[in-house]
N, C-alpha and C positions, 0 to 999 in steps of 0.2 A: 601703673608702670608703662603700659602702652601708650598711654595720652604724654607722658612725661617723654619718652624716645621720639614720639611725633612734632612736640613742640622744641626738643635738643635740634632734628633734624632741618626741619622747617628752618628756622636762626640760623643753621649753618648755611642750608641755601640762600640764603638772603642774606647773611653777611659775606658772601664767599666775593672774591674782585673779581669784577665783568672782566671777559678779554680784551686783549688789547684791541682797538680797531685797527682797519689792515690798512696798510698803506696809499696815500693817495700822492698819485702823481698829479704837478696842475702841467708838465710840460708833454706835450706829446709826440710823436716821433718827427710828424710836418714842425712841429715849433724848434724842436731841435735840430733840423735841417737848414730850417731859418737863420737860429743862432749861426749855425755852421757857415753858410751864406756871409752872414754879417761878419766874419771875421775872415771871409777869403777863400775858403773853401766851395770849389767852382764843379767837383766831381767828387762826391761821395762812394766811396768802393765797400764799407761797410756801415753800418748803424746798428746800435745794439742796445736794450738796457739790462746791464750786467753791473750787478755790486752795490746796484741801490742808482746807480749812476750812467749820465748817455756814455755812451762813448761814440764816437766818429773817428772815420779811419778815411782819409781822401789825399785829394791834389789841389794844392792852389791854380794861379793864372799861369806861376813860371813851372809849373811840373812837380813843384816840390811836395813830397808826404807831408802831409799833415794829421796829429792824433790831437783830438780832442777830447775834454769831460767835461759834462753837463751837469748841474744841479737841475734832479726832475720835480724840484720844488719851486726854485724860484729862477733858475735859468742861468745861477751863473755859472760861469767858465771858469772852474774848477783849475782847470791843465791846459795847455796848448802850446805843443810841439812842432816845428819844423823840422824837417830834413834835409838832405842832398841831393835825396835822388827821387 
């Protein structure tokens, strides 16, 4: 009976599904500052990775807000907002 609940358990550990692995970012916050860059954004007043996603919060050349989102996988530009002010 014991040998029989050791090899029920056993099979269960070994059929049981590995965890997920954990998330990798390839973009990192200097490469999303870059992105940021490449699209105009000359003062960054926030950065953040929230939701799975960069975000940036800044000023272009002429003063205008700008919000962006980043994919921290492959870098692209998700969103990207102008403002007014």
């Amino acid at each position: 009976m014991r040998s029989a609940f050791a090899t029920v358990a056993l099979l269960a550990l070994l059929l049981a599904p590995s965890p997920a692995p954990a998330q990798v970012y390839f973009v990192s916050s200097s490469d999303a500052q870059a992105i940021a860059a490449q699209n105009g954004v000359v003062a960054i007043n926030r950065l953040r990775l929230d939701d799975g996603v960069w975000k940036v919060e800044g000023r272009d050349v002429t003063g205008r807000y700008v919000y962006m989102r980043i994919d921290p996988r492959s870098g692209d530009v998700l969103r990207l907002e102008r403002g007014w002010f």
